[in-house]
PAZAPA-4460 file (N, C-alpha, C; in steps of 0.05 Angstrom, whole numbers, plus 32768, in hexadecimal, padded with zeros to 4 digits):
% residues 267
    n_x    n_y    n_z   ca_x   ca_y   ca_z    c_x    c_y    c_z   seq   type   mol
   8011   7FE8   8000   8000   8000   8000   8012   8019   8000     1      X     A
   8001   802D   7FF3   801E   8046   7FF0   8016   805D   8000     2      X     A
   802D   8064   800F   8029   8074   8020   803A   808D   801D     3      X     A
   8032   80A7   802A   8048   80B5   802D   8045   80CC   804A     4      X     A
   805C   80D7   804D   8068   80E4   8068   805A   8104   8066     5      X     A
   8045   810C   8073   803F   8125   8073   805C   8139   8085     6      X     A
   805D   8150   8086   8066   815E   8094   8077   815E   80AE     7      X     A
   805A   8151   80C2   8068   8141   80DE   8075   8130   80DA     8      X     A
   8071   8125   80C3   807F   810C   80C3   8076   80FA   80CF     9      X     A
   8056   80F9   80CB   803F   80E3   80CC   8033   80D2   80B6    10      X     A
   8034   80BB   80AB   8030   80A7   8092   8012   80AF   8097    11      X     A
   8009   80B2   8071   7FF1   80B7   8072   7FE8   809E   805E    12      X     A
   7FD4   8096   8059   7FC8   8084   8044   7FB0   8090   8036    13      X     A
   7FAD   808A   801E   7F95   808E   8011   7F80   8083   8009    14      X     A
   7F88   8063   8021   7F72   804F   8022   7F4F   805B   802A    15      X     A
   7F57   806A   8041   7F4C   8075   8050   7F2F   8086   8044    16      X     A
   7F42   809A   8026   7F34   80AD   8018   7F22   809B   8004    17      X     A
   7F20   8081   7FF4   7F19   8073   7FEE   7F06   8076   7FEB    18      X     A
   7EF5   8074   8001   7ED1   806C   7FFE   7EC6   8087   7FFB    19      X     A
   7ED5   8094   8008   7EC5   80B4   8003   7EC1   80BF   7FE6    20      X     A
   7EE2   80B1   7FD3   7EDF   80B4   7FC0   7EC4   80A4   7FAA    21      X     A
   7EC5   8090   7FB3   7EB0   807C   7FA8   7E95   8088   7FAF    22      X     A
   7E91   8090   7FC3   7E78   809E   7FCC   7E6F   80B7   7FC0    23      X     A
   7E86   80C4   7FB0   7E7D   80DE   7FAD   7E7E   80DC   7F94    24      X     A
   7E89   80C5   7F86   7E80   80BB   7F6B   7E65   80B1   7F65    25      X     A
   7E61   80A2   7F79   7E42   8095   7F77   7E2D   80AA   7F7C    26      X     A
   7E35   80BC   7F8C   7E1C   80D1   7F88   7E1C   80EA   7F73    27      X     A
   7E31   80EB   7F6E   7E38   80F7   7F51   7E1B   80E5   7F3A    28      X     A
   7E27   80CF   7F34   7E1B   80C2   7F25   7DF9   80BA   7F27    29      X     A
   7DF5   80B6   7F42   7DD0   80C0   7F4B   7DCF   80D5   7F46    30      X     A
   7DDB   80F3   7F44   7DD7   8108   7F41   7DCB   8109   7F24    31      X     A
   7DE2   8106   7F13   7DE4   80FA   7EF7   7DC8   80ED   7EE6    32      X     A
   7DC0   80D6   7F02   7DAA   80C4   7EED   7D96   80D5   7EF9    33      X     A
   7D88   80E2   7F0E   7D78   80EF   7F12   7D79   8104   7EFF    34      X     A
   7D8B   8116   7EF8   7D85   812C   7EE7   7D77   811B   7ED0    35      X     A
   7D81   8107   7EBF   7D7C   80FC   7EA9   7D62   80F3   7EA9    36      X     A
   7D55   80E5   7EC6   7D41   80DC   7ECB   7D2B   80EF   7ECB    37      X     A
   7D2C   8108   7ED3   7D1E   8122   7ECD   7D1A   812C   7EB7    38      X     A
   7D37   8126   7EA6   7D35   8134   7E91   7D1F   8122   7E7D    39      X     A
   7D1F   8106   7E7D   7D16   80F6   7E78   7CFD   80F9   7E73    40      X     A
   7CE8   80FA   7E90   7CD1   8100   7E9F   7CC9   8114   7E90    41      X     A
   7CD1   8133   7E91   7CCF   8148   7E7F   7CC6   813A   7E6A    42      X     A
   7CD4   8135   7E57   7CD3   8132   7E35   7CB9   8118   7E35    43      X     A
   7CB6   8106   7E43   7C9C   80FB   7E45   7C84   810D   7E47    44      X     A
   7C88   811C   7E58   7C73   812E   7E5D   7C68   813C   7E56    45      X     A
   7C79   814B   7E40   7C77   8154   7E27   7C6E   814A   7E14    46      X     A
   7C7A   8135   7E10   7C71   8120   7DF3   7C58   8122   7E00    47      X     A
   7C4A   8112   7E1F   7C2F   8116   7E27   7C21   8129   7E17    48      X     A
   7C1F   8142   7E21   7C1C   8150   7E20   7C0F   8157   7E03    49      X     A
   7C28   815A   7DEE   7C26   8164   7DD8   7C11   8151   7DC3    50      X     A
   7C12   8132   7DC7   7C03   811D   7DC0   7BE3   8125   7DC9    51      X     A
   7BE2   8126   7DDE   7BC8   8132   7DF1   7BBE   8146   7DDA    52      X     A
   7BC7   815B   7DD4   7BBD   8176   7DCB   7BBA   816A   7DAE    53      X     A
   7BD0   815D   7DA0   7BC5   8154   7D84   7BAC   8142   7D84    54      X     A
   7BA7   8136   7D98   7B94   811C   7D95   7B73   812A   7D96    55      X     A
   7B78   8143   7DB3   7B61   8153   7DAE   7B55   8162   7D9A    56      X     A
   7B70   8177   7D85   7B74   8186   7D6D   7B56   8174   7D65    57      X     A
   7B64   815B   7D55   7B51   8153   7D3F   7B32   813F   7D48    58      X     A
   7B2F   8147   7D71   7B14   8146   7D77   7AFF   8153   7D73    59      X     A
   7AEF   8154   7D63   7AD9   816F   7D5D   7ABD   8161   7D69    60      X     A
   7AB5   8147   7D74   7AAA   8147   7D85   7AB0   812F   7D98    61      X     A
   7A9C   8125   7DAF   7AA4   8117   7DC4   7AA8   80F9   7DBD    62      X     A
   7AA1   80EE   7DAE   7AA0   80D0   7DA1   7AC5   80D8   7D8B    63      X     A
   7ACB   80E7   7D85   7AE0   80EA   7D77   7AF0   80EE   7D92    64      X     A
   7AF0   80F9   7DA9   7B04   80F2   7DBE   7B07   80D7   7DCD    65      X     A
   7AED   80CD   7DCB   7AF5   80B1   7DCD   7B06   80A8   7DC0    66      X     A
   7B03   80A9   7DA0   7B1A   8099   7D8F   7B2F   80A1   7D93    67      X     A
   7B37   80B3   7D9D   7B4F   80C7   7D97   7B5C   80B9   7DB4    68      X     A
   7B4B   80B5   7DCE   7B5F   809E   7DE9   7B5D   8088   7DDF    69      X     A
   7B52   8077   7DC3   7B50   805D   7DCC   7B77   805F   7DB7    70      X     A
   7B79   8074   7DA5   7B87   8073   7D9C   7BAF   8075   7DB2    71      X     A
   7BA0   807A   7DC6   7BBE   808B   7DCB   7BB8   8083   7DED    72      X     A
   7BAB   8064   7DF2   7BA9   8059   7E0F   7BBD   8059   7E23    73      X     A
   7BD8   8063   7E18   7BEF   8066   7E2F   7BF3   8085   7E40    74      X     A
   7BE6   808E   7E2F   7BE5   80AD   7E33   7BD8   80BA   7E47    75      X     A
   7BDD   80B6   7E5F   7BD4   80BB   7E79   7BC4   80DB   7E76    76      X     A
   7BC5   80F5   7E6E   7BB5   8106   7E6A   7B9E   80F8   7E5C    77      X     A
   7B9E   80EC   7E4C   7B89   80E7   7E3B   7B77   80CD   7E47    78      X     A
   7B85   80C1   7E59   7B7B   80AE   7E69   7B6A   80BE   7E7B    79      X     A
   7B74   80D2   7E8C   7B61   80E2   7E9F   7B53   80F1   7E93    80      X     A
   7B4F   80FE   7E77   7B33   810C   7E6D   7B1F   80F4   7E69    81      X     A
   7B2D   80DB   7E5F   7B1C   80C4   7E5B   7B0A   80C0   7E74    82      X     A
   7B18   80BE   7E86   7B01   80BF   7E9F   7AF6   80D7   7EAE    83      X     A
   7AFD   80E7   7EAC   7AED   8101   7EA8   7AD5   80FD   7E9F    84      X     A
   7AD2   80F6   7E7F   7ABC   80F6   7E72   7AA6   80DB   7E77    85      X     A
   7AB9   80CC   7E83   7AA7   80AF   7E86   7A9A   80B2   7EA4    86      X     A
   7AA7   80CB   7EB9   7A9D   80D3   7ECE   7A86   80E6   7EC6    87      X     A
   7A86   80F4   7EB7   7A74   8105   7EB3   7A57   80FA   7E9E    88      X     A
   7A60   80E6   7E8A   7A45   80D3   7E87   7A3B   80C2   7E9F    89      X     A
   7A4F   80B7   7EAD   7A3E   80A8   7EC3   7A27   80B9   7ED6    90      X     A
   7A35   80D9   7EDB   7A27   80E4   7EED   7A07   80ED   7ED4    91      X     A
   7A0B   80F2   7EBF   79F1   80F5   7EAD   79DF   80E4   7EAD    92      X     A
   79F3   80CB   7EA9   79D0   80AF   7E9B   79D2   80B2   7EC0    93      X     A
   79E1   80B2   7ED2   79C8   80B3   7EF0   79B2   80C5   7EFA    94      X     A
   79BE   80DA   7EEA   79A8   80EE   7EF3   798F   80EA   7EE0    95      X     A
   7993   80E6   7ECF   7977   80DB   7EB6   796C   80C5   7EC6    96      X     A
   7979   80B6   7ED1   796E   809E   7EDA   7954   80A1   7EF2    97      X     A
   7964   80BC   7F05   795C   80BE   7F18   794A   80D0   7F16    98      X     A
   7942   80DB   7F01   7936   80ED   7EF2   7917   80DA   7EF2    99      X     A
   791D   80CB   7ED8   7911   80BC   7ECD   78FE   80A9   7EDF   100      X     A
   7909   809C   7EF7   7900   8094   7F06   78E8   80A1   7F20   101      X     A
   78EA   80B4   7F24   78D5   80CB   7F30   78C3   80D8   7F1C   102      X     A
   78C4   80D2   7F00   78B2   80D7   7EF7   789B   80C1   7EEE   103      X     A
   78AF   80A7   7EEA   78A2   808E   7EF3   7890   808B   7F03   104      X     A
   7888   8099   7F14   787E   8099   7F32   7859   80A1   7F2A   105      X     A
   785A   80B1   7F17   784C   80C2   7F0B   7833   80AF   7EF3   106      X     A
   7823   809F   7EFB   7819   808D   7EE6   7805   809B   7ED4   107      X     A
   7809   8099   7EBC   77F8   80AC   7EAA   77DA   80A9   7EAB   108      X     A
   77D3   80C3   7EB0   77AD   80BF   7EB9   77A0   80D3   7E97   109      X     A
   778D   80C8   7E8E   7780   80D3   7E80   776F   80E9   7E8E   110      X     A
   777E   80FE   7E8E   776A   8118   7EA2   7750   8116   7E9A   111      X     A
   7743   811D   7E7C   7727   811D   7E7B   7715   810C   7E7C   112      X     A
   7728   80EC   7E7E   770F   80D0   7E88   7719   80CC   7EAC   113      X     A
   771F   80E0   7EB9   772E   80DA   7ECD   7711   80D8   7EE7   114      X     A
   7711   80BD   7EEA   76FA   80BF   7F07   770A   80CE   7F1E   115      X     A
   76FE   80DA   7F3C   7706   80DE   7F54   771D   80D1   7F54   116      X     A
   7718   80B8   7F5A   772C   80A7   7F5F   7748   80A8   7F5A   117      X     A
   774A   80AE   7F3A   775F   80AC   7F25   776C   80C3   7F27   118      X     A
   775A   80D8   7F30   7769   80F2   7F37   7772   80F4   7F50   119      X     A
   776E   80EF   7F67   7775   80EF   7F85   778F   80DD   7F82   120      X     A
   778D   80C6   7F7B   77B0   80B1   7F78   77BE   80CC   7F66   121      X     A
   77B7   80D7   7F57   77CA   80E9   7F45   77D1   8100   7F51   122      X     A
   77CB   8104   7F5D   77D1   8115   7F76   77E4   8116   7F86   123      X     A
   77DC   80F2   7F94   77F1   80E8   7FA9   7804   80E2   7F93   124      X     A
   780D   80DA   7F7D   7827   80D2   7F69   783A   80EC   7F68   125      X     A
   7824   8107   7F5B   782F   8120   7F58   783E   812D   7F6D   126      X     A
   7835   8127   7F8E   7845   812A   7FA0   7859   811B   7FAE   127      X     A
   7852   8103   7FA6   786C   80F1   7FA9   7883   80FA   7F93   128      X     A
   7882   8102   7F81   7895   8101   7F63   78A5   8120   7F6B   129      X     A
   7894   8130   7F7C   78A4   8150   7F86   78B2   8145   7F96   130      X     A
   78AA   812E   7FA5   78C0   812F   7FC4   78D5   8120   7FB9   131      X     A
   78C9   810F   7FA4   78E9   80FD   7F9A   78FC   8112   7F90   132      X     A
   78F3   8125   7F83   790A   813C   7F72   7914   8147   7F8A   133      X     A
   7913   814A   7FA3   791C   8159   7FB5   7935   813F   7FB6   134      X     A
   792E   8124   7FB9   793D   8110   7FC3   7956   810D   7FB3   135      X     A
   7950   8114   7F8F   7961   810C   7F89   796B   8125   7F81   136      X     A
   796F   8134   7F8C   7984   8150   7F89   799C   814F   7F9E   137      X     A
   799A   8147   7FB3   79A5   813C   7FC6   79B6   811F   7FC2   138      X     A
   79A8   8110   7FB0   79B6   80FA   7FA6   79CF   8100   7F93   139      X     A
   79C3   811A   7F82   79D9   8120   7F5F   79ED   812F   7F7B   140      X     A
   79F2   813D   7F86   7A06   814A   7F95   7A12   8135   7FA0   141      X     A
   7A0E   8120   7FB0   7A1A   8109   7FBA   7A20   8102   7FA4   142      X     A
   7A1C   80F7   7F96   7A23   80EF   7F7A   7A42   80F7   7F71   143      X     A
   7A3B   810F   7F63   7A50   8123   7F62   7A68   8125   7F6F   144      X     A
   7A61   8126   7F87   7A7B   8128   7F95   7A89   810E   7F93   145      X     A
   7A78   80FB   7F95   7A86   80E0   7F9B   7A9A   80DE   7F7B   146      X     A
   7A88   80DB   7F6B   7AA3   80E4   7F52   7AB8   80EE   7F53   147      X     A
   7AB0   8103   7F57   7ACE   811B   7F57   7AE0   8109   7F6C   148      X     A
   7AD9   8106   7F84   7AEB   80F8   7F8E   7AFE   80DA   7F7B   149      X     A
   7AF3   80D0   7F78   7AFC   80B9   7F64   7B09   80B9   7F4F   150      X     A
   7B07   80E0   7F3E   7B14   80E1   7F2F   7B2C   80F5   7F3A   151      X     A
   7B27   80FB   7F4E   7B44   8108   7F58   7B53   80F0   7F65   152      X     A
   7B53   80DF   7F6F   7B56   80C5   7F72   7B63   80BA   7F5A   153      X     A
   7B5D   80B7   7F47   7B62   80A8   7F28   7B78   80C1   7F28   154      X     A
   7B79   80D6   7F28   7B86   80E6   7F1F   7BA2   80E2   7F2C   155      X     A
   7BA9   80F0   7F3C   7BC4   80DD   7F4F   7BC4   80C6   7F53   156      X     A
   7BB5   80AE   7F49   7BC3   8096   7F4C   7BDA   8091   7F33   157      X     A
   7BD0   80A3   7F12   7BDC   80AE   7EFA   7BFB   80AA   7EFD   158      X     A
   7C04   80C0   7F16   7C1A   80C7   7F18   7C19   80E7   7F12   159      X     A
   7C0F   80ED   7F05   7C12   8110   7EF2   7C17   8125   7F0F   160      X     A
   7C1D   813B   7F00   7C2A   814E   7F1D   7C1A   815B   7F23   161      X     A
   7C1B   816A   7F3E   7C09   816D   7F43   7BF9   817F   7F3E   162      X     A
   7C0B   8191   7F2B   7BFC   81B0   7F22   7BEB   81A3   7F0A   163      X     A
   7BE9   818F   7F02   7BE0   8183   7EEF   7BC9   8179   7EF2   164      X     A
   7BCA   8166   7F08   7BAE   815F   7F21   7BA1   8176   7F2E   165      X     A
   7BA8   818B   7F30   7B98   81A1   7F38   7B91   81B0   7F19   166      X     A
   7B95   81B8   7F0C   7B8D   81C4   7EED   7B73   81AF   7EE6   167      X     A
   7B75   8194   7EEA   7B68   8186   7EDF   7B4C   8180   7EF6   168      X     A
   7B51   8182   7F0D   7B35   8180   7F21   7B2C   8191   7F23   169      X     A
   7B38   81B3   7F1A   7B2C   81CB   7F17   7B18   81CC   7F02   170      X     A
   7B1D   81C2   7EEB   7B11   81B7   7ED2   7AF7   819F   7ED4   171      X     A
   7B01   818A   7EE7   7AF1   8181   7EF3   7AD2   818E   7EF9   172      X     A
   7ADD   819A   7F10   7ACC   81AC   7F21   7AB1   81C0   7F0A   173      X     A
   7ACA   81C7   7EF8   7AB6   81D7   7EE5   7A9D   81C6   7ED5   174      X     A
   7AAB   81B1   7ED0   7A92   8199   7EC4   7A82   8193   7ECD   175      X     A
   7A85   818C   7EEA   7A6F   8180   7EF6   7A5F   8198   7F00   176      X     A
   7A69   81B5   7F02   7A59   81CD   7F0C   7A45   81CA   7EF2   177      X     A
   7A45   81C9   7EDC   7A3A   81C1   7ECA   7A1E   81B2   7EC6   178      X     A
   7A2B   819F   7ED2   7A19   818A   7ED2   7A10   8183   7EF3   179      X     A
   7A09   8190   7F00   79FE   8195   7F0E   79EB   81AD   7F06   180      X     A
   79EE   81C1   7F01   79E3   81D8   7EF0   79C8   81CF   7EE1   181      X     A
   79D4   81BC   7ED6   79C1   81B2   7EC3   79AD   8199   7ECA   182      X     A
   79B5   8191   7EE5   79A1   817D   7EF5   7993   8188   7F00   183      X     A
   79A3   81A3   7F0B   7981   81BD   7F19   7975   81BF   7F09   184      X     A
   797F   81C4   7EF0   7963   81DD   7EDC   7956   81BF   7ED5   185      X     A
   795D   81A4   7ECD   7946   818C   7ECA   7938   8186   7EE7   186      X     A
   7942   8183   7EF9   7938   8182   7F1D   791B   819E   7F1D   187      X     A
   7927   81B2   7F19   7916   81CD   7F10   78F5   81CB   7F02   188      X     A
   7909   81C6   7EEA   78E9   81CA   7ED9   78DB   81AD   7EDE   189      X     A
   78E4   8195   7EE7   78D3   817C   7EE9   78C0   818D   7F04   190      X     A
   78CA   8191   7F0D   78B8   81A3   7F2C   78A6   81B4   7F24   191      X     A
   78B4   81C0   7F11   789D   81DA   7EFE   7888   81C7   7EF6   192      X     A
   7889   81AB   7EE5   7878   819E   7EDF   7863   8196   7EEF   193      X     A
   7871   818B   7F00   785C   8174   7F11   7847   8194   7F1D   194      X     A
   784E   81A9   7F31   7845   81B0   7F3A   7833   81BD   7F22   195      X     A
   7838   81C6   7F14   781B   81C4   7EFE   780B   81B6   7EFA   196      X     A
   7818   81A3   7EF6   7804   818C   7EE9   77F4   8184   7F0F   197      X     A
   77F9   818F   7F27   77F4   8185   7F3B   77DF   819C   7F3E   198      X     A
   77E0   81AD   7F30   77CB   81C9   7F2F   77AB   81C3   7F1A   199      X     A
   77BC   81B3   7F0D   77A9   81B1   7EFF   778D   8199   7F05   200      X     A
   779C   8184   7F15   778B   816C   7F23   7783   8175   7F3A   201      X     A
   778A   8185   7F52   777F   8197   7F5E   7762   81A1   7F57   202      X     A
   776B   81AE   7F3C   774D   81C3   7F31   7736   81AF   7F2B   203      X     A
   7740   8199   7F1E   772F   8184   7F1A   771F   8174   7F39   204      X     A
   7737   816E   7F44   7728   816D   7F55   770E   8172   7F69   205      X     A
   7716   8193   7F6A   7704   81A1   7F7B   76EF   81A6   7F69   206      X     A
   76EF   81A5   7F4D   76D8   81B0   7F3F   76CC   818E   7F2E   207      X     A
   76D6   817C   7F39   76CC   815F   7F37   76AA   8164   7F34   208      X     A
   769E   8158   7F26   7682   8158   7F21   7673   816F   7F0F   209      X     A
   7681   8187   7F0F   7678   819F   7F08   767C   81A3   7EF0   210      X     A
   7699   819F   7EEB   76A0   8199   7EC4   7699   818F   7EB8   211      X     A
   769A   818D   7EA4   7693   817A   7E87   76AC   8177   7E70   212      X     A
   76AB   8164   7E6E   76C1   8165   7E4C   76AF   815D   7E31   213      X     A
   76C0   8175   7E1B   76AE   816F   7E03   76C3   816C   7DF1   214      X     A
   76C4   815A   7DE5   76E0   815B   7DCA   76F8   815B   7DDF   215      X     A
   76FC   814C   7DF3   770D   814E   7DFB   7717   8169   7E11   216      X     A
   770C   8179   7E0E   7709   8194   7E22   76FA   8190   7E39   217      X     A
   7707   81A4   7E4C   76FD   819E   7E60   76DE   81BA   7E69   218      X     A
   76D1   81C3   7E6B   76BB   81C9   7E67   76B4   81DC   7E87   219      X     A
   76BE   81F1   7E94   76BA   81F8   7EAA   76A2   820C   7EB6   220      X     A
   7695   820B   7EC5   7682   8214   7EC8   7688   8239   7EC5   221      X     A
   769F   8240   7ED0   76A5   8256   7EDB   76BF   8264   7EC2   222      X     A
   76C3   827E   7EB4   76DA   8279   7EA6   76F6   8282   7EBB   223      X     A
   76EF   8286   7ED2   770A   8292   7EDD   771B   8275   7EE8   224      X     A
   7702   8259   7EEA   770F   8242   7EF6   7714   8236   7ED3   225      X     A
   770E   8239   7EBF   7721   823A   7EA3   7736   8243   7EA7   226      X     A
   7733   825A   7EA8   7750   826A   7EA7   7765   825F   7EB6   227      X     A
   775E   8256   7ECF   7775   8250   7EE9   7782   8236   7ED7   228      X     A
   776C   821D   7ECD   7775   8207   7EC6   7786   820D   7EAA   229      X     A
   777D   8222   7E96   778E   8221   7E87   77A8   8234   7E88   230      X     A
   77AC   8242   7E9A   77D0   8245   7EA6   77D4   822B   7EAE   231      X     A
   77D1   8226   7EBC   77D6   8205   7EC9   77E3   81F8   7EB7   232      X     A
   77D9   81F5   7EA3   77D6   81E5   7E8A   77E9   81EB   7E80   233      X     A
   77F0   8206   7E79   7802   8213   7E66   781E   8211   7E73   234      X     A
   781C   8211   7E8B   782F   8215   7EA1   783F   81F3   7E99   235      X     A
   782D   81E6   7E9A   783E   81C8   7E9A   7848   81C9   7E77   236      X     A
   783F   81CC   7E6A   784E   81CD   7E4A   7862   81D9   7E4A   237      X     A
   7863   81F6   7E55   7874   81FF   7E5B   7893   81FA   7E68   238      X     A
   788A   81E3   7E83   789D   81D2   7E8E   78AF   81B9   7E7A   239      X     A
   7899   81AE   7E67   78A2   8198   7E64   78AD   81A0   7E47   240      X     A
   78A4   81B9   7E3A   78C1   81C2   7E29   78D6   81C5   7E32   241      X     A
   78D3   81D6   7E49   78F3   81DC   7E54   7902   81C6   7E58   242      X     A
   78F7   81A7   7E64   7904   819A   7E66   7910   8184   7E4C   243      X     A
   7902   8191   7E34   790B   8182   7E1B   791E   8192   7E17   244      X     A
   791F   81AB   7E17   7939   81BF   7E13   7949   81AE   7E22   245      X     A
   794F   81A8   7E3B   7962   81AC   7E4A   7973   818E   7E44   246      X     A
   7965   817C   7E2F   7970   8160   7E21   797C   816B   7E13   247      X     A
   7977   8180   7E05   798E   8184   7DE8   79A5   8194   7DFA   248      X     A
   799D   81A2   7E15   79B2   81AB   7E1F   79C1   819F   7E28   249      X     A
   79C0   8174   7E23   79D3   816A   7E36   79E5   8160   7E1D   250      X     A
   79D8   8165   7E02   79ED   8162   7DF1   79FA   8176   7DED   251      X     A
   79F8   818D   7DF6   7A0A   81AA   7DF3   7A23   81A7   7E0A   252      X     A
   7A16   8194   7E17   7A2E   819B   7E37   7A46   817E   7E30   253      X     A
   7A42   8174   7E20   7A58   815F   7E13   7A6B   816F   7E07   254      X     A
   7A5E   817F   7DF4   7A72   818C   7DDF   7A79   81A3   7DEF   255      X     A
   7A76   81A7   7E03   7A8D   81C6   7E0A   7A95   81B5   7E1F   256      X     A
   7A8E   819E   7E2B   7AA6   818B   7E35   7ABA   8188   7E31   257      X     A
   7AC3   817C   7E11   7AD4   817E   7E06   7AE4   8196   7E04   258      X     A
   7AD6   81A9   7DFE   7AE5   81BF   7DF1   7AFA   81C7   7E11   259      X     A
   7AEB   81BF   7E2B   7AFC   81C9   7E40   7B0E   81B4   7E3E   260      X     A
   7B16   8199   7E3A   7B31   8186   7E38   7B3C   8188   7E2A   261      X     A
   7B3C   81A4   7E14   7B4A   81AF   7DFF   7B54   81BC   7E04   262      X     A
   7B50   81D7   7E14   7B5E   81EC   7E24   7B6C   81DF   7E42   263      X     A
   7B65   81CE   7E45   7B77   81BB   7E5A   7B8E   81B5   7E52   264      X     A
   7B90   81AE   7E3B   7BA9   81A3   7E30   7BBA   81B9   7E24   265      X     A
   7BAB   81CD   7E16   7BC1   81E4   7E10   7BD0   81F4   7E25   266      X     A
   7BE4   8203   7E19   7BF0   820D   7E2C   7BE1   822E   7E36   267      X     A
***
């Protein structure tokens, strides 16, 4: 082993310096693969990124963003708009469902062959079918949230960073404000309905025996108890357009869906 005589004239060795040297090589070289490993990460992220924004470019509507993830399934952005959008149909066909089902409640009565009878159960249906819309407004918010949780969940399990996971649950947030928006104004006018149409079996009611129908009209002794029944009347048409509008409005809320996972991805 080689040695030599410092000053005092004490033998020194460089056995000693050895490991420190080895040590400060090896973290040199972790230093080294981490930079590379970043730099790495970066340029994926990018490629992400940039793939993401082409795949949307040539989406012009929501069935063409499907093809556009089934095309490019490794692509973790495009993986989380994918469930985005499959969170936000799930919360739709539920609310239709739940929709649909409280109006179920409601069994169709022929008003002008309508005995006592037929009108009093229509009564009790019409007020059962208001208290269910209270029930299930309370349900779409439970709903809702429970999503968002699952997809912020899905979202960091990804890996993506986190300013990325926040951009994207902010976006979130805007969707489902959306579509909640649009479960009040159908929750809304179904309420606008029933309680019309609950105005109008009412009037029948109380004026049971006294009317007549001719050609299908209803025939009132009085014209101011006409008049009341035909707002009534007009009142519920009125409702149940709004709520055909508000179908074509759930195909409008797809397509500016998209258009927000388009400005997600640009810079």
């Amino acid at each position: 082993m080689a040695t030599f005589v410092d000053r005092k004239g004490k033998p020194k060795t460089t056995s000693g310096r050895l490991p420190l040297i080895l040590a400060g090589v090896f973290a040199i070289a972790c230093l080294a693969a981490l930079i590379f490993v970043g730099d790495l990460a970066r340029y994926q992220d990018a490629g992400m990124v940039e793939e993401s924004r082409t795949a949307l470019r040539n989406a012009g509507d929501p069935e063409q963003f499907e093809q556009a993830f089934k095309q490019y399934p490794a692509n973790r952005i495009l993986k989380l708009l994918a469930l985005a959008n499959a969170k936000s149909a799930e919360i739709d066909a539920a609310v239709a469902k739940m929709l649909n089902e409280v109006e179920a409640t409601v069994k169709p009565v022929n008003l002008t062959a309508a005995n006592r009878g037929d009108l009093d159960a229509l009564r009790r249906d019409l007020k059962a079918a208001e208290s269910g819309l209270a029930d299930v407004k309370s349900r779409i918010e439970a709903m809702i949230k429970a999503k968002r949780d699952e997809l912020q969940d899905s979202a960091r399990a990804l890996g993506l960073e986190t300013a990325v996971v926040a951009r994207f649950m902010a976006a979130v947030d805007e969707q489902h404000a959306e579509l909640k928006a649009l479960a009040t104004e159908a929750l809304a006018a179904r309420a606008e309905y029933f309680g019309a149409y609950d105005k109008c079996v009412a009037l029948l009611v109380r004026e049971f025996g006294s009317y007549k129908v001719t050609g299908g009209q209803f025939i009132f002794r009085v014209q101011p108890t006409a008049d009341s029944y035909n707002a009534a009347s007009m009142a519920m048409a009125a409702a149940a357009k709004r709520t055909a509008d508000l179908e074509g409005a759930r195909a409008g809320l797809k397509q500016s869906q998209l258009g927000r996972w388009k400005q997600f991805v640009e810079p």
